[in-house]
Wavefront OBJ file of the C-alpha trace (Angstrom):
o trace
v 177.794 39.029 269.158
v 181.695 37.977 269.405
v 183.847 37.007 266.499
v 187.046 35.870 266.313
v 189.551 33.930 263.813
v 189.346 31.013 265.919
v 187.306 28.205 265.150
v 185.210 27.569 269.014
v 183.637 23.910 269.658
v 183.637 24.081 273.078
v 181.228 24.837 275.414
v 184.019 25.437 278.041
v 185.773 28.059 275.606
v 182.213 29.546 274.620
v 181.474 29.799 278.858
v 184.927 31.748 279.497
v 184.346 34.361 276.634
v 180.650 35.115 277.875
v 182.671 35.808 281.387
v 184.774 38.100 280.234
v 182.318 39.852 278.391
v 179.353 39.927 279.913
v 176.711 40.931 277.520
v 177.823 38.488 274.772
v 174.747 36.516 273.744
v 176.397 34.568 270.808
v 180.044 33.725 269.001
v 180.468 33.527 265.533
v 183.787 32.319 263.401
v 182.966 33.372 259.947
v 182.094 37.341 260.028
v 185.664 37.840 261.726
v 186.908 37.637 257.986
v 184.405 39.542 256.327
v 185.210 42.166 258.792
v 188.766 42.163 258.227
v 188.125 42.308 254.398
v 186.166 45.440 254.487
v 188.168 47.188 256.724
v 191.618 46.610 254.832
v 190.084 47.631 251.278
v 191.932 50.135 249.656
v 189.895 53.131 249.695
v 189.411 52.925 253.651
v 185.305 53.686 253.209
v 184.194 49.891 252.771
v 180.995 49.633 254.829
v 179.499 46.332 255.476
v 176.843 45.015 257.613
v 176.462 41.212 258.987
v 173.509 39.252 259.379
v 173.749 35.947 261.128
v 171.456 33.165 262.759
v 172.078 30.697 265.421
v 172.781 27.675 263.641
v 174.550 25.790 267.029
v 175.907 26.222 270.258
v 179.193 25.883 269.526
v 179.556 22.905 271.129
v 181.054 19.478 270.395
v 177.526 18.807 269.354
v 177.707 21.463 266.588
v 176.170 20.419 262.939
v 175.385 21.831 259.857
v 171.295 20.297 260.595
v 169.653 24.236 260.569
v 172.204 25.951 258.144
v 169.974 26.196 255.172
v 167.092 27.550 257.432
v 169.218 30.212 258.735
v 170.675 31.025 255.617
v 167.688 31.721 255.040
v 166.212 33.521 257.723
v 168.625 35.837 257.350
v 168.222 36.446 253.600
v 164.412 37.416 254.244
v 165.689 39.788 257.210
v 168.188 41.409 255.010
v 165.832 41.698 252.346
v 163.231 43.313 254.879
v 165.801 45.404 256.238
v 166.842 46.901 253.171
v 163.519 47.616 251.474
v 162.763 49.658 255.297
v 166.087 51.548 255.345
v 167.627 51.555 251.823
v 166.819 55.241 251.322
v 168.744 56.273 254.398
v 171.670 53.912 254.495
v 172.631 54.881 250.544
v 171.491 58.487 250.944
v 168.842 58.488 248.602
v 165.815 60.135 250.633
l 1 2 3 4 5 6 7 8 9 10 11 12 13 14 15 16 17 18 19 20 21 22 23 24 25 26 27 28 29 30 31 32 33 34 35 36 37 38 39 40 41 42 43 44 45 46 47 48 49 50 51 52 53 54 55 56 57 58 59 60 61 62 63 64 65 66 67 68 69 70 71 72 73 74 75 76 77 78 79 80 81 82 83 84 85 86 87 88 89 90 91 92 93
């Protein structure tokens, strides 16, 4: 997954970054910020992890139609994937 600060609704723009990087299977606009966030907190340890789903193509096309689905497709993954891995990620087994 890419991320960038730039806002991408073209399928032109999308098609030039999968060039360059070859093993890109999507682009995302939001987790760019999150991502900055964490790594510009004061203490320097911030950890974060980012779970998204394909809600568009990035495209002129692009809608807000499968937002609440993914939103929560990825809640149920997070919540799976902290009740597997909790213990290990915070240390605690």
């Amino acid at each position: 997954m890419g991320s960038g600060a730039a806002v991408v609704a073209s399928k032109s723009t999308v098609q030039g970054i999968v060039e360059h990087k070859g093993k890109l299977l999507g682009v995302d606009m939001e987790a760019y910020g999150v991502a900055q966030a964490a790594s510009h907190m004061l203490d320097g340890r911030t950890r974060f992890i980012i779970c998204k789903s394909v809600s568009d193509f990035a495209d002129k096309d692009k809608g807000d139609d499968y937002q609440d689905y993914c939103a929560l497709v990825s809640a149920y993954f997070m919540r799976e994937f902290f009740s597997r891995y909790e213990k290990h990620l915070f240390g605690l087994g």
